[in-house]
N, C-alpha and C positions, 0 to 999 in steps of 0.2 A: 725440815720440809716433810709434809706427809706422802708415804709411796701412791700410788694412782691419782696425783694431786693434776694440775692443769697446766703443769712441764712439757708433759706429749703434745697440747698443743701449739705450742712455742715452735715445735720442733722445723724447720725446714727441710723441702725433701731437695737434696743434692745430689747431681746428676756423678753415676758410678765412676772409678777409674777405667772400666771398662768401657761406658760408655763413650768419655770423653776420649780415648784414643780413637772409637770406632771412628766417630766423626770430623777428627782430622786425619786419618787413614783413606778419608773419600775423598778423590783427585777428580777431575774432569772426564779420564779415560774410562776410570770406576764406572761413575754416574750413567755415561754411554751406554759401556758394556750391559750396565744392569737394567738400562731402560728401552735397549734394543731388546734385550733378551724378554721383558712381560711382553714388550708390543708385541713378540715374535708370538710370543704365547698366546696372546688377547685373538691377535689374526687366526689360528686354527679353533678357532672355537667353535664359529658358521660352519666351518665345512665337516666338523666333525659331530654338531644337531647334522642337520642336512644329512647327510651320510647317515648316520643311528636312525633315523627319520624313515629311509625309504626303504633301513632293511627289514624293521619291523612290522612282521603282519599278525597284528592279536585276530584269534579266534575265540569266537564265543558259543558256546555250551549247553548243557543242562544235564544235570545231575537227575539220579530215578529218583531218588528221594521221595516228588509230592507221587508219584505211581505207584504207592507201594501195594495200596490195594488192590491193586489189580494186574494184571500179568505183564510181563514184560515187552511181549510183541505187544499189547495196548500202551505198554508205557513209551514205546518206538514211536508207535500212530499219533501218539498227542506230541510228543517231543518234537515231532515232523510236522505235522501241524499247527505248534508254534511260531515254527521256522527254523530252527537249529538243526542242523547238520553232523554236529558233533553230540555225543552223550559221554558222562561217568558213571561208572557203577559205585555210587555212593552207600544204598543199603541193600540187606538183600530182598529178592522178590520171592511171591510165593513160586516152588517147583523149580526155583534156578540156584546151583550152585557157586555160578560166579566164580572167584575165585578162590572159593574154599578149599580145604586138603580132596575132598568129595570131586574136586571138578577134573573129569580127566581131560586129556589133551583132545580125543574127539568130539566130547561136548562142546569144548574153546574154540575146539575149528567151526561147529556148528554155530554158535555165540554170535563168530566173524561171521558167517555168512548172513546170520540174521539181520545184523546189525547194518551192514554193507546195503541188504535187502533194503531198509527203510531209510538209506540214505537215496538211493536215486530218484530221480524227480517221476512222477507217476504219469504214463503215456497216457 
């Protein structure tokens, strides 16, 4: 007989000794146990979307990035007048630190207050 010859297809596949104990090992109480236990499981599944559901709140953004040209309070003005509420400081702008080694802490607080400035809605 030649090796890689057309023997392997001959072959049947017979179910393990493993296998075959598992499946006279399942009794009635088994079966129970194991099918109350997914339904138990299947059941929390709604309440726990639902729940994940109403805790999340996405907020959406805008990066300075397309401002770079031009100064940052301009880059607040258009960002606000997109509609976004929230900004990242993605690149740097001309005359702003950001958060480079150069930024000291009273600039950052000045920063905040800028920033805070062009979030409230204009009287």
């Amino acid at each position: 007989m030649r090796s890689g010859g057309s023997c392997s297809a001959a072959k049947q596949v017979l179910p393990t000794a493993h296998q075959e104990t598992t499946m006279r090992d399942m009794n009635r109480r088994t079966f129970f146990q194991s099918a109350t236990l997914g339904a138990a499981s299947l059941l929390t599944l709604p309440l726990t979307n639902s729940v994940a559901a109403e805790k999340t709140k996405w907020v959406i953004g805008c990066f300075n990035r397309p401002w770079t040209k031009w100064s940052y309070d301009e880059a607040l003005d258009g960002i606000k007048g997109a509609g976004y509420q929230l900004t990242g400081l993605l690149t740097g702008q001309r005359g702003e630190a950001f958060t480079s080694s150069t930024a000291t802490s009273e600039y950052l607080d000045r920063l905040k207050k800028r920033i805070a400035q062009h979030r409230r809605p204009k009287s």
